[in-house]
N, C-alpha and C positions, 0 to 999 in steps of 0.2 A: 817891573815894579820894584822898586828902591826897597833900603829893611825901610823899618819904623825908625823915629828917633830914640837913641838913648832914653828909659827912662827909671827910677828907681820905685821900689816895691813900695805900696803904702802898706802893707801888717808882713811881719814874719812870725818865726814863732819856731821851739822845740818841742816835737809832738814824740811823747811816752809811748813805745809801740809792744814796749816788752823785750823781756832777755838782757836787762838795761841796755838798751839801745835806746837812743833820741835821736831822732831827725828833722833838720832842719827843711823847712819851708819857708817859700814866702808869695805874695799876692800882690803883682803890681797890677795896673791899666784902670779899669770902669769896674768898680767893685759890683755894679749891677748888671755886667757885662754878659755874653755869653761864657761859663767858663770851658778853661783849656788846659789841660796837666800837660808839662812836660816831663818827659823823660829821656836824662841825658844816657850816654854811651859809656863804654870798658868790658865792662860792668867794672864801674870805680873812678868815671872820670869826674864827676859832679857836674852841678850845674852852670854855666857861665851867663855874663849878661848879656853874651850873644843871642841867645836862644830868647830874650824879652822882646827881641826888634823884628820878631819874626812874624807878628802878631800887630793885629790894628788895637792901638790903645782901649781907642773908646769902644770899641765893639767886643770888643773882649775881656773876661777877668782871666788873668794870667796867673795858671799855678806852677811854681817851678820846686822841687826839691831834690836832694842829697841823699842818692840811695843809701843804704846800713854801712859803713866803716868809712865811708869818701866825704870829702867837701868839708862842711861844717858839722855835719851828723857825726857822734860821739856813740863806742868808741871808736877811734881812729885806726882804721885797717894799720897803716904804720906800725904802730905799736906789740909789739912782741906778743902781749897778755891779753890781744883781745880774741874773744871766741871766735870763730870763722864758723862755729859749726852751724850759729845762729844766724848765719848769711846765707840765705838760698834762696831762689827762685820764688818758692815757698811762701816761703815768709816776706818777700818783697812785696806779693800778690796781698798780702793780709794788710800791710803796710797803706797802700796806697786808698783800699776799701776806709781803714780808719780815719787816714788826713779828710777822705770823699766827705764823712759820717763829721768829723771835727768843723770841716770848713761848711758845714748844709747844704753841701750841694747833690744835685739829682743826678742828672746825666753830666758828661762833661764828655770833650772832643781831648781824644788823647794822641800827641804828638809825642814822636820817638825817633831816635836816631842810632844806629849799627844794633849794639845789645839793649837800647830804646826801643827799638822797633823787636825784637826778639818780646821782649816783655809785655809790650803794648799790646803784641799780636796775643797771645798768652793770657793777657789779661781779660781783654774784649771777648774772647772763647770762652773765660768762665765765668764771668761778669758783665754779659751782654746787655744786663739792664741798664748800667752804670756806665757805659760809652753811646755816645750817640754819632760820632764819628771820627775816620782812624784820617792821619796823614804821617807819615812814616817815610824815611831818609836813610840812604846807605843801609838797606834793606837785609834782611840776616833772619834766619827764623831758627839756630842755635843747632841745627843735627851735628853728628860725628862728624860727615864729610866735610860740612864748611870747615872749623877746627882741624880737620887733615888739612884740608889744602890751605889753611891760613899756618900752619905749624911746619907742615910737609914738603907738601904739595907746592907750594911757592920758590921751595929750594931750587928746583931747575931753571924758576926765574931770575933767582938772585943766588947764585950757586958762593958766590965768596962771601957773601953776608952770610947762607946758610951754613955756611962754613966754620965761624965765627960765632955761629947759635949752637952749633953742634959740640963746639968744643968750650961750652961752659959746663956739659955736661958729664958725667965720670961716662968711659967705655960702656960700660957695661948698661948705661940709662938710655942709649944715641937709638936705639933700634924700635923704641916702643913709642908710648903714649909721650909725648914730646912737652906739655902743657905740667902733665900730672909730672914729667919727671922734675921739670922746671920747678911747681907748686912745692914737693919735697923740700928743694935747698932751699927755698923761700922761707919755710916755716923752720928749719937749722935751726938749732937751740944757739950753735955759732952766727954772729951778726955779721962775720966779716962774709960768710958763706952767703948769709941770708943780700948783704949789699950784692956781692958779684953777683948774684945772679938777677939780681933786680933788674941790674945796669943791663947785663946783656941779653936780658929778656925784651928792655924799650928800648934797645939798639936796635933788635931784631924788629920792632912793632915802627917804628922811623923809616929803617929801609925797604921796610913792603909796601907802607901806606905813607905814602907821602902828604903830608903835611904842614899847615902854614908856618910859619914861624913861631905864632904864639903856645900850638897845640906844644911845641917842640922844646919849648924852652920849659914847659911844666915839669918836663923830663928831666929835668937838673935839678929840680926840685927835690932833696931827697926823701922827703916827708913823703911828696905827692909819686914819689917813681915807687917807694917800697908798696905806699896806699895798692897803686894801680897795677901793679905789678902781680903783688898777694891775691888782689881778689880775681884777675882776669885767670890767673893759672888755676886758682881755685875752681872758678866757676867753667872754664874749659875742659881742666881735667877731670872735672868731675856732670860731664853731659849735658853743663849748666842747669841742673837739678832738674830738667823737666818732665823725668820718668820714663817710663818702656813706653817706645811706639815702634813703630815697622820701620821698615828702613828708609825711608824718607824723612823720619821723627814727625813730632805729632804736632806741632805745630803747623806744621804743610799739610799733616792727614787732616786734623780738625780744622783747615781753610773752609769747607762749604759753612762751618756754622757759623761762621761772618756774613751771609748771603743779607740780614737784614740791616747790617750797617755800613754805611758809605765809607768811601776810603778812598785817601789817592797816593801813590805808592809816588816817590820821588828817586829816581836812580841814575846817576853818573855810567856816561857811558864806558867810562872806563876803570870804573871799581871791578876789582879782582873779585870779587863775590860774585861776578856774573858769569865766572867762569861753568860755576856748574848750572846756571840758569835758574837760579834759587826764585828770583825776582818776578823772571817770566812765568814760573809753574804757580809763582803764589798767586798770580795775578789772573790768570785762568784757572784756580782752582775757588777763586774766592768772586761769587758772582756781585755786579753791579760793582767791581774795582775799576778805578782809573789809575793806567799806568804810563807818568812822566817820564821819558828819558833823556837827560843835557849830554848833550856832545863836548867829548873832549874835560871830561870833570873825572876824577876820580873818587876817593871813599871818603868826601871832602864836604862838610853843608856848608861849609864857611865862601864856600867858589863864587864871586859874583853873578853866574849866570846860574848856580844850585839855589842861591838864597831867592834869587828872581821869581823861579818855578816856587818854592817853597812857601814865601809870601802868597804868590799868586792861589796857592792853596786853600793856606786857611783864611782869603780874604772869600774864598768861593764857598767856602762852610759859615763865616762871618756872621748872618743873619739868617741860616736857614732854622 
């Protein structure tokens, strides 16, 4: 199944969430449609118009927004002066309940991709009233060990990149929490500290996960590389706010209390997150899931045969 055509949003809008933060939304397709949140990936990439074609116009009302510092939502992670402390997991979960309550809607089928899908799962756990079904892409549920092996853990695979990640760091940073040491130079009261290591944090996120051209070129962006930069080491180094759970993190522990909402988990056969089998435990931990795997894709939705299955998804939730 092809995407959808291009099409643009009929309402957007900046919704007041508090801490002055304002997040931009918008609403395109069949405003009487069934609705569908998206949630893009980083944590920081924002929303793109890829994520609209993903979806049958007319059967759908399409919500798409800009999580707290990214995209068009002010203020801009970028920016030296904005709080980060107001940025959590947290408050992302408050965030989405209020657009739910702004836009009048009931239930809605919520879509995610990498740290989308961390969220989305997160959310549906405490807010199960408010999802009526999940479909979720480059699958991630946020513990320690992903962040090892996406920070660490990867180095054996890419030892001369890791190489080059290792040495934006002072000696004395190289041995620990990789993320949180990166996060540090980030927030450097010096800009010139705070740029290097922007730069060699999305050199390091290019050479793991390979990616299209366009995801890549965002990367030059300086605005969008400090944005995405800031808040991924933020929210890495710091557990991505989700709290004490056992050592699988609680995302994966609270999987049974999704048993009453549908889902269908979408996964590249060869995304490096499948190294710890993150995908397959959620998928057997969480009853009545359907779980997609495309050969030959990696940590990619953009992949023509990823978008295929991922259409095919939510045309299968479409009118239930």
């Amino acid at each position: 199944m092809p995407l959808y055509p291009e099409i643009e949003p009929y309402d957007h809008g900046m919704l007041d969430v508090g801490d002055g933060n304002r997040v931009y939304w918008e609403s395109c397709g069949n405003p009487g449609g069934k609705p569908a949140l998206v949630l893009h990936g980083g944590p920081g990439s924002g929303c793109t118009p890829y994520h609209r074609r993903l979806f049958d116009p007319a059967a759908y009302r399409i919500v798409l927004l800009d999580q707290r510092g990214c995209g068009r939502s002010t203020p801009h992670a970028s920016a030296y002066d904005t709080d980060m402390s107001v940025n959590t997991t947290r408050h992302l979960l408050t965030d989405l309940e209020l657009l739910r309550r702004h836009l009048g809607i009931g239930r809605w089928l919520v879509w995610g991709v990498s740290w989308g899908s961390v969220l989305g799962l997160r959310y549906a756990q405490t807010h199960p009233e408010a999802v009526s079904e999940l479909v979720l892409t480059g699958v991630a549920t946020g513990s320690d060990p992903e962040t090892a092996l996406l920070t660490r853990g990867l180095g054996r695979i890419f030892p001369e990149a890791f190489e080059r990640f290792l040495a934006g760091l002072p000696e004395g940073e190289r041995d620990g929490d990789l993320a949180l040491a990166y996060n540090r130079l980030i927030e450097s009261p010096d800009p010139e500290v705070r740029a290097r290591a922007a730069r060699a944090w999305t050199d390091w996120e290019t050479a793991i996960i390979p990616a299209p051209p366009r995801s890549v070129e965002r990367y030059e962006d300086e605005r969008f590389r400090m944005a995405f930069a800031r808040t991924v080491t933020h929210y890495w180094g710091h557990g991505h706010f989700l709290g004490e759970g056992d050592d699988q993190g609680v995302v994966l522990r609270d999987a049974p209390q999704l048993k009453d909402i549908p889902g269908t988990l979408v996964q590249g056969g060869l995304d490096f997150g499948n190294l710890l089998g993150i995908v397959w435990r959620l998928h057997h931990a969480w009853p009545g899931s359907e779980l997609v795997m495309v050969d030959d894709v990696g940590h990619n939705a953009g992949a023509p045969d990823m978008a295929e299955a991922l259409v095919a998804a939510t045309d299968k939730y479409a009118h239930r």
